[in-house]
C-alpha positions as CSV (number, residue, x, y, z in Angstrom):
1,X,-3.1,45.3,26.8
2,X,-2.6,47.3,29.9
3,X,-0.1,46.1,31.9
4,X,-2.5,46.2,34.6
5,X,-4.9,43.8,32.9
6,X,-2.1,41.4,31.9
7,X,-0.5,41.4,35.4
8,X,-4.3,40.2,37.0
9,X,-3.8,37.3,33.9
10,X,-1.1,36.2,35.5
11,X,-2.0,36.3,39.0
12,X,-5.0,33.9,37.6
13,X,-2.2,31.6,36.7
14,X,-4.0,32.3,32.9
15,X,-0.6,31.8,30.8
16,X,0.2,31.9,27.6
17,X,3.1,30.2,25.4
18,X,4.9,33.3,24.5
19,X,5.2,36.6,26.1
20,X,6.9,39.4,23.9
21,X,7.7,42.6,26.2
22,X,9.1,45.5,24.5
23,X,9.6,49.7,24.8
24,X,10.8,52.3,26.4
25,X,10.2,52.3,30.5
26,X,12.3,49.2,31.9
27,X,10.0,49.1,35.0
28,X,6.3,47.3,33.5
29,X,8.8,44.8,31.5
30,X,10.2,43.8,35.1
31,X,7.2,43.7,36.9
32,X,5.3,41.4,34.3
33,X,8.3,39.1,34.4
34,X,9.0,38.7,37.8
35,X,5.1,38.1,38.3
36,X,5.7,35.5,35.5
37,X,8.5,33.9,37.7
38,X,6.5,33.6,40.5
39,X,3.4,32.8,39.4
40,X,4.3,30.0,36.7
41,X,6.4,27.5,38.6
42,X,7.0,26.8,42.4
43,X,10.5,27.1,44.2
44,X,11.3,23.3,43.2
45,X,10.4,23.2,40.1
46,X,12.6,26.3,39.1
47,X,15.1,24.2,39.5
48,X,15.2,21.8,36.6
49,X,12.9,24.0,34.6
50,X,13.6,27.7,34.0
51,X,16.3,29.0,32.0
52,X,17.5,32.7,31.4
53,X,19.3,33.7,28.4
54,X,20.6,37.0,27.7
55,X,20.2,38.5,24.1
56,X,23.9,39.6,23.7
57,X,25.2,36.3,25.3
58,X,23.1,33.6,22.9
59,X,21.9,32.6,19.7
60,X,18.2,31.8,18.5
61,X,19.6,28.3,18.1
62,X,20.9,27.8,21.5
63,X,17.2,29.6,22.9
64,X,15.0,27.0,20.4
65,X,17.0,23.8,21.9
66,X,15.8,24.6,25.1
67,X,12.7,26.0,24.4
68,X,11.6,22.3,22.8
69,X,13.0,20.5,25.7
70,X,10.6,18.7,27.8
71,X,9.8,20.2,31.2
72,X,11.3,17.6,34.4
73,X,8.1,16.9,37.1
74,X,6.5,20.1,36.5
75,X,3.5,21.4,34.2
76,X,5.9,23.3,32.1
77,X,9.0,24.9,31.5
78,X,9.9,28.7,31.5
79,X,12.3,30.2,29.0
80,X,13.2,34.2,29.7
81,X,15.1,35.6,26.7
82,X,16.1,38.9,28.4
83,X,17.8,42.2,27.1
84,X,16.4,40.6,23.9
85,X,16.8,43.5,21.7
86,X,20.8,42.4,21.8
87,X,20.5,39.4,20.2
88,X,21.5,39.8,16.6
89,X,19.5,36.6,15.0
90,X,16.3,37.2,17.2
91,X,14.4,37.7,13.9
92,X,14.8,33.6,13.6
93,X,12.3,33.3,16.5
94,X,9.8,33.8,13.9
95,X,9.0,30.1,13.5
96,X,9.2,29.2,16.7
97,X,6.2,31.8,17.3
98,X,3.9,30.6,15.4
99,X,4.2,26.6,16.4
100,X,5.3,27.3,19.6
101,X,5.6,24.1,22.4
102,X,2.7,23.9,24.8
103,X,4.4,22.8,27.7
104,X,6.9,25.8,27.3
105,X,6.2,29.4,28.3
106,X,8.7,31.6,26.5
107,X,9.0,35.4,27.9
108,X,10.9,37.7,25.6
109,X,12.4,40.8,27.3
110,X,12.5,43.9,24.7
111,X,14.3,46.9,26.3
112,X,15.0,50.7,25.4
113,X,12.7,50.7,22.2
114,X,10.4,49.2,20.5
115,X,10.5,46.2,18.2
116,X,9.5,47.4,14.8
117,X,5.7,44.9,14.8
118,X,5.7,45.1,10.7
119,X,8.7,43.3,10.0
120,X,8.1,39.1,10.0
121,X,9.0,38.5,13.6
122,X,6.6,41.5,14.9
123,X,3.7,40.1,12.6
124,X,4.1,36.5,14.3
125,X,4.2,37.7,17.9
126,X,0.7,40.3,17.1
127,X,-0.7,36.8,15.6
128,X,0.3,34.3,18.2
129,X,1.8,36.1,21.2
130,X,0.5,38.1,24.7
131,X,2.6,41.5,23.1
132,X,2.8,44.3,25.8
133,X,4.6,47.9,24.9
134,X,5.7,49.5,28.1
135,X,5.6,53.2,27.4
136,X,7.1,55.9,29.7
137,X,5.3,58.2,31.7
138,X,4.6,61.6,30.6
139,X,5.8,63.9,33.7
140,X,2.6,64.9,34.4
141,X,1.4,61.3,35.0
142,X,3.9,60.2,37.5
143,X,1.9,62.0,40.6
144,X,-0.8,60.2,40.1
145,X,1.3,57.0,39.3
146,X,3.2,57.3,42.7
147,X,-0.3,57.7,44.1
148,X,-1.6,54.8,43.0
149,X,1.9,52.6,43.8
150,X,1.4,53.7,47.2
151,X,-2.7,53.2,47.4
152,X,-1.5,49.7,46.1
153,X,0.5,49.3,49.7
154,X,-2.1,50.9,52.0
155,X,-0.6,54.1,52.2
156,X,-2.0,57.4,51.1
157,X,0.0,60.9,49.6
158,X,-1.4,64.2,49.2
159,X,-1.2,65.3,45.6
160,X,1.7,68.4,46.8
161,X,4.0,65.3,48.3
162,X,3.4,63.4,45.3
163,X,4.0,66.0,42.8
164,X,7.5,67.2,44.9
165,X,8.6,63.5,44.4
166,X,7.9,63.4,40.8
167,X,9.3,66.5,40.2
168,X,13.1,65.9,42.2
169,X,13.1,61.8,41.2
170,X,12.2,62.3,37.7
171,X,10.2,59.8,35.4
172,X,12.2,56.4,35.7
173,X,10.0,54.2,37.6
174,X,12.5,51.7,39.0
175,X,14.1,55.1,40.2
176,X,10.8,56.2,41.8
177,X,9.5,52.6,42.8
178,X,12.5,52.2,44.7
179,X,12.2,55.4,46.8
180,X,8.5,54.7,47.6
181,X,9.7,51.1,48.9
182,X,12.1,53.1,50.9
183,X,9.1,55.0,52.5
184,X,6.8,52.1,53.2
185,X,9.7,50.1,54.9
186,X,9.8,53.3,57.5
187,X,6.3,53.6,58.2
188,X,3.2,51.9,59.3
189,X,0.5,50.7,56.5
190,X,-2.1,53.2,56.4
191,X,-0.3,56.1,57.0
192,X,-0.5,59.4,55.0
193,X,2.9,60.6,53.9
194,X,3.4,64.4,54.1
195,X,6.5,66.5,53.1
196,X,8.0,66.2,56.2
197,X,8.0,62.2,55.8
198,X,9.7,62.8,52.2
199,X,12.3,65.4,53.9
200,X,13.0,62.7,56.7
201,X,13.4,59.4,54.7
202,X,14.3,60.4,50.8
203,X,16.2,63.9,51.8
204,X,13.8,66.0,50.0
205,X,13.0,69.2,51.5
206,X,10.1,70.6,51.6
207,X,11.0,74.1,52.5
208,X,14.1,73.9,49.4
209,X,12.9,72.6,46.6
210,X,11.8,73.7,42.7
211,X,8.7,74.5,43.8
212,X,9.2,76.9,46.3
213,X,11.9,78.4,44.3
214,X,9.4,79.1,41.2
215,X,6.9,80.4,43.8
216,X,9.5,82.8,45.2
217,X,10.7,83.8,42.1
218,X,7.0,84.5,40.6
219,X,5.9,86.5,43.8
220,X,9.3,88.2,43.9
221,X,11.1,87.0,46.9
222,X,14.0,87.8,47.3
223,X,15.1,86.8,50.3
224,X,13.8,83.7,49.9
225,X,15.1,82.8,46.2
226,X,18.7,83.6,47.8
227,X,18.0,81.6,50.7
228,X,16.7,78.4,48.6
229,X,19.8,79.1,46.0
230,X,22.2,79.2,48.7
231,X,20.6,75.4,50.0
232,X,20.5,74.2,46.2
233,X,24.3,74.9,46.4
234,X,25.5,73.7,49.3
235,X,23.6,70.4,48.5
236,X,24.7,70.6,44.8
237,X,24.3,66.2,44.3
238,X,20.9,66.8,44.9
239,X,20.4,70.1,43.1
240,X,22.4,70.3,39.8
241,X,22.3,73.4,38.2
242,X,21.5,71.5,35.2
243,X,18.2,70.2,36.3
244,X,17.2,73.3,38.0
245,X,17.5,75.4,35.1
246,X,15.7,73.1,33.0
247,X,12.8,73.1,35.7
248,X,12.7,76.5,36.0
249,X,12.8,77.1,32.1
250,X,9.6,74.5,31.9
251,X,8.2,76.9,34.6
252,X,8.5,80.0,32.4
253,X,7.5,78.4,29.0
254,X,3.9,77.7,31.2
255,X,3.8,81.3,32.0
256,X,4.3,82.3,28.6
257,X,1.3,79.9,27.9
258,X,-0.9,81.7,30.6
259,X,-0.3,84.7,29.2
260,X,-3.1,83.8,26.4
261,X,-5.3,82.1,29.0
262,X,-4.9,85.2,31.1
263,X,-9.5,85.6,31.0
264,X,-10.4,81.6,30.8
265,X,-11.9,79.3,33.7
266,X,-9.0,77.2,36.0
267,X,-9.8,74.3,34.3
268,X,-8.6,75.7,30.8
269,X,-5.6,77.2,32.4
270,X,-4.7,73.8,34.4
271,X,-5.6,71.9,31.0
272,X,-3.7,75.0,28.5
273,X,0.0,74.1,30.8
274,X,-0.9,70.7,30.9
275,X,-1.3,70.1,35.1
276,X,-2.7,66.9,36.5
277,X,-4.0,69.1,39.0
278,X,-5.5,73.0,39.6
279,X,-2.9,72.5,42.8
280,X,0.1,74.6,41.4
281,X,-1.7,77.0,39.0
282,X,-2.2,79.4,41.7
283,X,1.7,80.0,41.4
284,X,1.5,80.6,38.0
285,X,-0.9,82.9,38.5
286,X,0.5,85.0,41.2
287,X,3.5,85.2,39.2
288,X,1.3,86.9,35.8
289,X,1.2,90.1,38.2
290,X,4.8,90.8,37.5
291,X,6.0,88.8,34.8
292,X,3.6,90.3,32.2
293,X,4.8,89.1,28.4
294,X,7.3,91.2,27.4
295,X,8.9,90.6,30.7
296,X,8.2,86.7,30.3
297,X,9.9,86.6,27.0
298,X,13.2,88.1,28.4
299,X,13.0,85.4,31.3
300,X,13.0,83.1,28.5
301,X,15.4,84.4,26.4
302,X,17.8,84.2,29.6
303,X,16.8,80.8,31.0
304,X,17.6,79.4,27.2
305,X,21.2,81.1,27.5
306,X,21.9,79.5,30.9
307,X,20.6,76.2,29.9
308,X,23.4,76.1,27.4
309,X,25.8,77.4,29.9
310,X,25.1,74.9,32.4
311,X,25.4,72.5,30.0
312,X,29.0,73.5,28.9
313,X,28.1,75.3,25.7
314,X,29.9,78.8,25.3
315,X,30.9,79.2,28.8
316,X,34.5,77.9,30.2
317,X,32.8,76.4,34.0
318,X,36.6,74.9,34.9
319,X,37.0,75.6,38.9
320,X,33.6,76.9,39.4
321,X,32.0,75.9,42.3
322,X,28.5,74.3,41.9
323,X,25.4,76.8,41.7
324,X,27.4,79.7,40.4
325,X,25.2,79.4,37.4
326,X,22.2,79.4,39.6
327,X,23.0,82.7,41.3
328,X,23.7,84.5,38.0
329,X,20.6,83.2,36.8
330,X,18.1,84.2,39.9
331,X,19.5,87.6,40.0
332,X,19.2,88.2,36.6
333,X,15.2,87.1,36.8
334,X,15.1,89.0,39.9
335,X,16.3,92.6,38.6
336,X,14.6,91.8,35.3
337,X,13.5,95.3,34.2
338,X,17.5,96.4,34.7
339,X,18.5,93.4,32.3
340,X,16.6,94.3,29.9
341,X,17.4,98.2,30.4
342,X,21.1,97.1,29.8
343,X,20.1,94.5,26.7
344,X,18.5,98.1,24.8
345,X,21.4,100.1,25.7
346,X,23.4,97.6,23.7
């Protein structure tokens, strides 16, 4: 069940006995449980009737005596079993899951994985339980997902802003959630957030940013790539070298891709690199006019040595400043044909 669907259930006040919550993105879990909080029982009756537990602090006994109590002047009770998947005798919820109490709703909070649904307990919760698996994002969905949060709270985003937040916030939700809450705070419902709105209240820029730095470095810019590498570096929190070389590694792998898509429509190159949207396949194509494959390859080859570097592996980075990498790299892509002049001579 989408989470979506199950969400609206809620909000219906439709509830079932048991909720079982598991997977990998945090964020859906939370949302569907504080809805559950504030949906099932009022401010009052909280009082006497919800209990939290917490999987590495409690035992399935300790959870079960509660979960049969009787609820105090209220419809029900609410029992949240959360971080669940650290709770060493969860598997004895079995029985409880099949013959569970009526006048208890018990939510069951599965994090960081997935609860393996063919052992006994994940065979009672599929036969007798509302079971939702909260999957992470692929990267390509999270512009369309920050669209929709933000349609959700009256505001609009062009797909470039929304893409240039995905791409610098990453695909942790609550991560991303929390600076699109940041935004709507700041400005008035209805309003359509540019790049200039994401510069001024996140601290993204949209003059320095991956992007622009791909574009520079597929149309051959020089000035420019130094200009953006020298901002990358002098706002290195923001920037790691890490995560820029990783980007612009994912940037060149797509190229590579192109390279056999070279004579098909947009739409099979934007589906071939896997974009969301045609919007950014006109950099990949300007960059084709210069980074033919042999020349791809070796940006490859390079991009895969200074991913390891940046990452500590074969390369001593003690007392060296932040984006020294980056500048290595950059040049190297930028005087291509001389690199692999020198790599031939030995």
């Amino acid at each position: 069940m989408p989470h979506t669907e199950l969400l609206k259930e809620i909000e219906q006040r439709n509830f079932h006995p048991v909720y079982f919550m598991h997977g990998e993105e945090s964020y859906f879990i939370d949302v569907l449980a504080d809805a559950l909080e504030n949906n099932i029982l009022n401010e009052a009756e909280r009082a006497f009737n919800q209990s939290v537990f917490y999987g590495k602090d409690t035992d399935h006994q300790t959870l079960l005596d509660t979960a049969r109590r009787f609820p105090m002047m209220a419809p029900c009770q609410v029992v949240f079993l959360k971080e669940a998947q650290d709770m060493k005798s969860l598997k004895e919820l079995e029985g409880y899951v099949l013959k569970p109490v009526p006048t208890t709703v018990l939510v069951i909070c599965y994090k960081n994985g997935k609860l393996n649904m063919n052992t006994t307990l994940g065979k009672a919760l599929k036969q007798n339980a509302r079971v939702f698996e909260s999957k992470r994002l692929y990267d390509n969905q999270v512009p369309d997902w920050i669209q929709s949060y933000l349609q959700n709270r009256k505001f609009k985003i062009k797909g470039e802003a929304a893409a240039l937040m995905a791409e610098y916030l990453g695909t942790e939700l609550s991560k991303v959630a929390n600076e699109l809450d940041k935004l709507a705070i700041n400005l008035s419902p209805g309003t359509e957030i540019t790049s200039k709105d994401i510069e001024s209240q996140i601290g993204i820029s949209k003059d320095f940013n991956i992007f622009e730095l791909q574009k520079a470095i597929g149309q051959r810019q020089l000035l420019k790539v130094n200009r953006i590498v020298q901002y990358f570096a002098a706002n290195a929190r923001r920037n790691p070298d890490v995560v820029t070389i990783g980007s612009l590694y994912n940037f060149f792998s797509k190229l590579y891709i192109l390279q056999f898509y070279k004579n098909a429509s947009e739409k099979e190159q934007a589906e071939a690199l896997d974009l969301k949207s045609a919007y950014f396949l006109k950099d990949y194509r300007a960059a084709l006019t210069y980074f033919n494959k042999p020349r791809t390859e070796a940006a490859i080859q390079l991009l895969r040595e200074y991913d390891l570097k940046s990452k500590g592996v074969g390369y001593n980075a003690t007392g060296k400043a932040e984006g020294t990498l980056l500048r290595e790299l950059t040049w190297k892509l930028m005087h291509l044909d001389e690199v692999i002049q020198m790599q031939s001579n030995g």
